[in-house]
C-alpha positions as CSV (number, residue, x, y, z in Angstrom):
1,X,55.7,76.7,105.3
2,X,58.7,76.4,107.3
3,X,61.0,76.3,104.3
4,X,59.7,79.6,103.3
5,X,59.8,81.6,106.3
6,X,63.0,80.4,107.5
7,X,64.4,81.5,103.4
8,X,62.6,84.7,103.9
9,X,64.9,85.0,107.1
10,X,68.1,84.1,105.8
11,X,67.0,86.7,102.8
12,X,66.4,89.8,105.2
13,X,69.7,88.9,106.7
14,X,71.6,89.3,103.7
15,X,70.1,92.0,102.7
16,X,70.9,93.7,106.6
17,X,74.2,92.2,105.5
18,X,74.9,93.8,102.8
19,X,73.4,97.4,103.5
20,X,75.2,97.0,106.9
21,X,78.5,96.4,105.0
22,X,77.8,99.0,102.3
23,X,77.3,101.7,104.6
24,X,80.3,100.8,106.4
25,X,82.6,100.9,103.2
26,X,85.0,104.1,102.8
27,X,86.1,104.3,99.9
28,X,87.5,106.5,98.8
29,X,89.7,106.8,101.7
30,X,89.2,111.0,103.3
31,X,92.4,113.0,102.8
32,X,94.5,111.5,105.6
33,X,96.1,114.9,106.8
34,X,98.6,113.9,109.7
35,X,100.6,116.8,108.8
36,X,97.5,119.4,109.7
37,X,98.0,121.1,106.0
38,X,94.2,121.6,106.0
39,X,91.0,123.2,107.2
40,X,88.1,121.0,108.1
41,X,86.2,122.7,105.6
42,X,89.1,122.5,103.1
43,X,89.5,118.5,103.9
44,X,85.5,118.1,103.5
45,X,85.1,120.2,100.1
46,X,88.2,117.8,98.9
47,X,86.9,114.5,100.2
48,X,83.3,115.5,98.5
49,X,85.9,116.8,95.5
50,X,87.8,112.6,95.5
51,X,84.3,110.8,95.9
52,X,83.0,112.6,92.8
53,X,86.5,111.5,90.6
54,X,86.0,108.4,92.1
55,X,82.1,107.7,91.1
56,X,82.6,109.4,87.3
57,X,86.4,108.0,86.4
58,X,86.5,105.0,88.5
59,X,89.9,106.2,89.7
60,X,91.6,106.7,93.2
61,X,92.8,110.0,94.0
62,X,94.6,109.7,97.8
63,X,96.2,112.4,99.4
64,X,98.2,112.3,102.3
65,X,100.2,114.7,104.5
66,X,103.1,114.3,107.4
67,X,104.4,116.9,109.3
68,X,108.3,115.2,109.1
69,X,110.1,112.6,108.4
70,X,111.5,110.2,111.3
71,X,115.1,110.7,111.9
72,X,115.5,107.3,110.7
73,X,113.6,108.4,107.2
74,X,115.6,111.6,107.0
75,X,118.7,109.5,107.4
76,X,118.1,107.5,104.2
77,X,116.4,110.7,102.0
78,X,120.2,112.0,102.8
79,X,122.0,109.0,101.7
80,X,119.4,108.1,98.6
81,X,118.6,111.5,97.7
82,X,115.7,113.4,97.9
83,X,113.7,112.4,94.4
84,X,114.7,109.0,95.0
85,X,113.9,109.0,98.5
86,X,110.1,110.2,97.5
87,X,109.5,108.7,94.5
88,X,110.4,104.9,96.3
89,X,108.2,106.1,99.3
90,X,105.0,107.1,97.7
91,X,105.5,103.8,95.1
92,X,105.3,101.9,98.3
93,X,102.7,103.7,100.0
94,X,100.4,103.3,96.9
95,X,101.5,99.4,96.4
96,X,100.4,98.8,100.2
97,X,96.9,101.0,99.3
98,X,96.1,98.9,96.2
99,X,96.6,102.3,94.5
100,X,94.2,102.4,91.1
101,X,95.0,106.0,90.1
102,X,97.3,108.8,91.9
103,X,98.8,109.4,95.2
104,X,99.6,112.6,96.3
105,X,101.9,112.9,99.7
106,X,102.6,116.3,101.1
107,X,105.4,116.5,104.0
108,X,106.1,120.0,106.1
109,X,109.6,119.0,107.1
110,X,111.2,118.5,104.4
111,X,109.2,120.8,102.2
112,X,108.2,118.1,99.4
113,X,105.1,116.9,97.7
114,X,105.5,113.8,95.2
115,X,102.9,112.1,92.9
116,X,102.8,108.9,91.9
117,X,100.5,107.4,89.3
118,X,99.6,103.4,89.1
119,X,101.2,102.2,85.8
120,X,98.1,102.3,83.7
121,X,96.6,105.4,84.9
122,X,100.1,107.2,83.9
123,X,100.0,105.5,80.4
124,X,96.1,106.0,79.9
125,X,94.4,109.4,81.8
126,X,96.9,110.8,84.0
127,X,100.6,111.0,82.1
128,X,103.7,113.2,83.4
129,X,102.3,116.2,81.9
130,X,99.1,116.3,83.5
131,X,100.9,115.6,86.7
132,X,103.2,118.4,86.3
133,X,100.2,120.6,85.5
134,X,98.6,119.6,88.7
135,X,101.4,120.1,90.8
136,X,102.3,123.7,89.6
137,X,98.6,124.8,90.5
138,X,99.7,123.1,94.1
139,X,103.3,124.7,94.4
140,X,101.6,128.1,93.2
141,X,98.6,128.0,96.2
142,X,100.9,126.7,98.8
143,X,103.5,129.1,98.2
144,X,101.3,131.9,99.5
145,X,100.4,129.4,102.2
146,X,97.1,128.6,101.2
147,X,96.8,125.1,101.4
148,X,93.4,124.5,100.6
149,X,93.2,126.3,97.6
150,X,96.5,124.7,96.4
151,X,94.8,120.8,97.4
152,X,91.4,121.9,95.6
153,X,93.3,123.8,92.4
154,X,95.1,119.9,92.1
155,X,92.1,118.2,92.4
156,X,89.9,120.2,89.5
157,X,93.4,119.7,87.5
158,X,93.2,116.0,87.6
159,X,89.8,115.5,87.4
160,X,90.4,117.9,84.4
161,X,92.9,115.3,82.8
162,X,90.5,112.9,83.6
163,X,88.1,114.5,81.4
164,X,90.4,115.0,78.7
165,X,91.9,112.0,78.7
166,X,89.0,109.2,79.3
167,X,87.2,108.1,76.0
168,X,83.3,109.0,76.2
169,X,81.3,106.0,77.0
170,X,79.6,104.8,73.8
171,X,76.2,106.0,72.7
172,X,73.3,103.4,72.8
């Protein structure tokens, strides 16, 4: 008797456990929007927008915004160039993030935005065109200054590429 309530015990703990650290989980991460691109309505409709990639493609869409560069950072962007400076920065970002899809990093000061894909993901579902694609529906909102509409016109694009691009499961 003893053995079996103190297992029925240990069994409702891990179950507490685990719903405890399910419901604790984030993932995937919200927009992180240091640079205040965005509306709060705007960064819910494109968190709801990233969980929904996430649960049909199994892929990580992460967007992040700055308003500048450091001095220090604008220093080396000088001496390295701006597409190099970038393109090394948001490889970094997404290596230290675990990155399993695309990164998207928006800055105010410079004016920049720069993609970057996790090796697989560019060669399988999300290749240099469909990046491209994605981006020119973000250039074109954000040129008229309307940054949520340019953040939600990228995210239907890649979930777009997603679509077109990911194999349907097979039929049972």
């Amino acid at each position: 008797m003893y053995r079996l309530s103190r297992f029925v015990v240990l069994a409702a703990l891990a179950c507490g456990l685990l719903t405890v650290g399910t419901a604790l989980a984030v993932f995937p991460p919200p927009v992180k929007d240091d640079g205040k691109f965005f509306t709060k309505e705007g960064l819910e409709k494109a968190d709801k927008k990233i969980r929904a990639i996430y649960e049909k493609y199994r892929k990580d869409v992460i967007v992040e915004t700055m308003a500048s560069l450091s001095p220090e950072q604008m220093k080396k962007m000088d001496e390295d160039g701006k597409t190099k400076y970038f393109t090394r920065m948001a490889r970094d970002r997404a290596k230290d993030l675990g990155l399993n899809g695309i990164y998207v990093v928006f800055t105010k000061k410079p004016q920049h935005y720069q993609f970057f894909m996790d090796p697989e993901t560019q060669k399988t579902v999300f290749k240099i065109a469909d990046r491209n694609k994605a981006g020119e529906k973000i250039v074109a909102q954000f040129k008229e200054d309307q940054f949520d509409a340019g953040l939600l016109d990228g995210l239907d694009a890649i979930e777009a590429a997603l679509k077109a691009n990911t194999a349907p499961a097979p039929k049972k």
